[in-house]
C-alpha positions as CSV (number, residue, x, y, z in Angstrom):
1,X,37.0,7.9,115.8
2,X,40.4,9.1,114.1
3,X,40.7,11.1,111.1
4,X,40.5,8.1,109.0
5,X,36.8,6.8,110.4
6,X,35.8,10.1,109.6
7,X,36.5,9.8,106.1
8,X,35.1,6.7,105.9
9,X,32.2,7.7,107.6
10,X,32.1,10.6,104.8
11,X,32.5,8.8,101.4
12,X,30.4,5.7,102.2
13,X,26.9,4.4,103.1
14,X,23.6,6.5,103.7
15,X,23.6,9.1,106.2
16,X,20.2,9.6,108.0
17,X,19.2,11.7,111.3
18,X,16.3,9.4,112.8
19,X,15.6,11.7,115.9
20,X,14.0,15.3,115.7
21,X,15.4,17.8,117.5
22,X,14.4,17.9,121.4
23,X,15.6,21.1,123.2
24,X,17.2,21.7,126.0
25,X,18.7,25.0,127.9
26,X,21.9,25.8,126.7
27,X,24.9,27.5,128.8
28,X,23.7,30.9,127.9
29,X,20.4,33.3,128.5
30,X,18.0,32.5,125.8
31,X,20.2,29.8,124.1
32,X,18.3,26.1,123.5
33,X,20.6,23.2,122.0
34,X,20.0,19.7,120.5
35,X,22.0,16.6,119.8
36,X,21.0,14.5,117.0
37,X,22.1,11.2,116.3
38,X,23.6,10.3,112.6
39,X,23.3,7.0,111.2
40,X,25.2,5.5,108.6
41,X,23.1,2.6,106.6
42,X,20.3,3.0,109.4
43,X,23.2,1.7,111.7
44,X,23.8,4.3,114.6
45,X,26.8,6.0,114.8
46,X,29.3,8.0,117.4
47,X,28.3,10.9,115.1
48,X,26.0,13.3,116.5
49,X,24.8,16.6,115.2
50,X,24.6,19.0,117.9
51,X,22.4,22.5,116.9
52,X,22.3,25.3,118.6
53,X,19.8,28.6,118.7
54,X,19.7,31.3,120.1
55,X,16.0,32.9,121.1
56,X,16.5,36.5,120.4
57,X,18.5,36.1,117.1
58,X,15.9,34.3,115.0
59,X,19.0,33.8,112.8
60,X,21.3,32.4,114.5
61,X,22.4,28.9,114.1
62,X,25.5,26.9,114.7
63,X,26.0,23.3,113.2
64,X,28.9,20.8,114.7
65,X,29.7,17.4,113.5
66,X,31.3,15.4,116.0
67,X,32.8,12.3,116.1
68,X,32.3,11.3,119.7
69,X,33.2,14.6,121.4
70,X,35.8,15.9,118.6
71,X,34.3,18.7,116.1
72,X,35.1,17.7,112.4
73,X,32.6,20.1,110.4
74,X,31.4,23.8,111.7
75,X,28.8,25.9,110.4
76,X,28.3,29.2,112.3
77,X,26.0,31.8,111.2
78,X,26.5,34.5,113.0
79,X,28.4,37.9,112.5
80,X,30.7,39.2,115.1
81,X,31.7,35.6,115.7
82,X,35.0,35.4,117.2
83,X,36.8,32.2,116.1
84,X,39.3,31.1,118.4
85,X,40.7,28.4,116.5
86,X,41.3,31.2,114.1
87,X,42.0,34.0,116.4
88,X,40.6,35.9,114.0
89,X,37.3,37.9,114.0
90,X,34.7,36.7,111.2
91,X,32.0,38.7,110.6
92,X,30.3,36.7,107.8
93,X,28.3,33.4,108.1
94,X,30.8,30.6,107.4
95,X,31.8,27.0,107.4
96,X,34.5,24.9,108.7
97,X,34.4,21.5,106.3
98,X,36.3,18.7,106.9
99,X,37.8,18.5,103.4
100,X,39.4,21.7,104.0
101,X,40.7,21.4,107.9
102,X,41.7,17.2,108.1
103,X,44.9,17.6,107.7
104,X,47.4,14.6,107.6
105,X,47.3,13.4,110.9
106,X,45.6,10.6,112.0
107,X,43.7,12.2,114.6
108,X,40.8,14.5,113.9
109,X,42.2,18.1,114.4
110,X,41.9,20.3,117.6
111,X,41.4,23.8,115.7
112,X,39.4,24.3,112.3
113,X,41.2,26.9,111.3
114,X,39.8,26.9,107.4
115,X,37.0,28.6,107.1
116,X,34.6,29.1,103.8
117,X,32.4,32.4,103.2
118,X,28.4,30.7,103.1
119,X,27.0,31.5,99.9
120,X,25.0,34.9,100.5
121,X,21.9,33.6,99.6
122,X,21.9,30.9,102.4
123,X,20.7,33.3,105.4
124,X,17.8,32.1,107.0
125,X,17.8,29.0,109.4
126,X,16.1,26.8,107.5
127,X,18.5,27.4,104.1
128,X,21.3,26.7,106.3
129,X,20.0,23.7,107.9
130,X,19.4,22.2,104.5
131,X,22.7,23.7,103.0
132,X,24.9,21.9,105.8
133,X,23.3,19.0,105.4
134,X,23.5,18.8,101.5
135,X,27.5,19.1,102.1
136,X,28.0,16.8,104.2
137,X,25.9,14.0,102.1
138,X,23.2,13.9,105.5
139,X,19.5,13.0,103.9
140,X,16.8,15.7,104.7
141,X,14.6,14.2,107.6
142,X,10.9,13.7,107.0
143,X,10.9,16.3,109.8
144,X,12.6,18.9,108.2
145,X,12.0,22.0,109.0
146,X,12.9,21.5,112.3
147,X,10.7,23.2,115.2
148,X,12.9,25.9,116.4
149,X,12.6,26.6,119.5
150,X,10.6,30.0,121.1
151,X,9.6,30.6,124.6
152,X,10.9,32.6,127.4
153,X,14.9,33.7,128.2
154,X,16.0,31.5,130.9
């Protein structure tokens, strides 16, 4: 997809995540990941959401929208969070939309360097889950809350 497709993708049609989350180890101890499909118009889509938690930080949560394997939309809450597109350190919960980071390329950006403070009242999981999905027009699945994942550190 190019920049373009994404706003396309963005402004029209019904977008839908028919899969529930299904967890799987992720590159560090205790972390568990999932990749969601979106559909547009119950058509499926090279967008995917992928999730990611982290065991021993019942907060944590990072969002990414990607369009095939670029990242368009960000959501990262988490303090202490480095962000290397922004070599900056942020140490709020915050988002990367795509409104704000497109740019005027026709490709989909390699850095989302724009970021947006998360409204303090969004601090749980669940709030954010909901809150990323209300801004980027994706319905609330019929399994929402998701079923975060517990269990032993691998």
């Amino acid at each position: 997809m190019n920049a373009d497709e994404v706003d396309r993708f963005l402004q029209y049609g019904r977008r839908t995540l028919p899969a529930s989350p299904d967890w799987r180890v992720g590159n560090r101890t205790g972390e568990r990941r999932s990749s969601l499909p979106v559909s547009l118009d119950g058509r499926s889509t090279p967008v995917t959401l992928e999730i990611t938690v982290r065991l021993l930080e019942p907060d944590y949560l990072m969002l990414l929208l990607l369009a095939d394997r670029s990242v368009f939309c960000r959501l990262c809450m988490t303090t202490g969070h480095m962000d290397r597109a922004g070599k900056q350190l942020v140490n709020q919960a915050h988002f990367h939309s795509w409104e704000a980071n497109r740019g005027r390329l026709k490709n989909i950006p390699k850095k989302l360097n724009q970021i947006e403070i998360v409204p303090p009242d969004i601090a749980r999981r669940d709030d954010a889950f909901s809150w990323f999905l209300q801004r980027n027009g994706i319905e609330s699945p019929s399994w929402f809350p998701p079923a975060w994942p517990h269990g032993q550190l691998i």
